[in-house]
N, C-alpha and C positions, 0 to 999 in steps of 0.2 A: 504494500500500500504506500502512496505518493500522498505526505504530508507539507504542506505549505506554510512556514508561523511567518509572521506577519507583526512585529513585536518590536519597538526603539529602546527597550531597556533590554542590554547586551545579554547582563545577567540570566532574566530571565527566560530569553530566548536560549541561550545556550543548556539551561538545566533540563526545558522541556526535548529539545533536542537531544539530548542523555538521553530520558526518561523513553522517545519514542524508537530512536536508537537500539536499547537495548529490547524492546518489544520485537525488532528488527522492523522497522517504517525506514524509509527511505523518507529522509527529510531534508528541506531546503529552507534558509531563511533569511529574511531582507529585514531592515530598520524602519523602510517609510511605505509611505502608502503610493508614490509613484511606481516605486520598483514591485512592489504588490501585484500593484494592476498589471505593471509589464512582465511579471512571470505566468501570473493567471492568463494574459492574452497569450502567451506565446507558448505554455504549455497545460498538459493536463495531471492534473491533481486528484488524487481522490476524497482530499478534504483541505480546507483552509482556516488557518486558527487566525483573525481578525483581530488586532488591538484596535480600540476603540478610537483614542489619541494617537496619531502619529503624525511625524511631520513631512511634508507634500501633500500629500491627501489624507486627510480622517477615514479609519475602519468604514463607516457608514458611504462615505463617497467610494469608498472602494467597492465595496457592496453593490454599492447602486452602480456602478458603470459595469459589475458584473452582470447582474440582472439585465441591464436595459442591452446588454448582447448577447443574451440569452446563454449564458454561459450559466450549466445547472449544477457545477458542484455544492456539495455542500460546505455552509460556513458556521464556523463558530466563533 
């Protein structure tokens, strides 16, 4: 499984990547919400972990420019 975090606090990003790591997920992660969107457009995921605040685009705008190209993975 192809996990996407989505996450500007390093820390964070790097424990959950641990955590799904050792689950064996294949995970990738960006800081902002531009680069977000530009991994979601350019590949496929089979989930995306969303932070809410991020800098270039907010989790929610990210969201939403997934949705409005009908892009259906699932976010959290």
């Amino acid at each position: 499984m192809r996990v996407l975090i989505a996450e500007d606090e390093i820390s964070t990003a790097k424990a959950l990547k641990i955590l799904l790591e050792k689950a064996r997920y294949s995970v990738d992660i960006v800081h902002d919400g531009l680069q977000a969107w530009e991994y979601v457009s350019l590949s496929t995921y089979d989930v995306v972990v969303l932070d809410i605040m991020m800098p270039g685009l907010s989790g929610l705008e990210v969201l939403n420019k997934i949705r409005k190209n009908h892009i259906t993975v699932p976010v959290m």
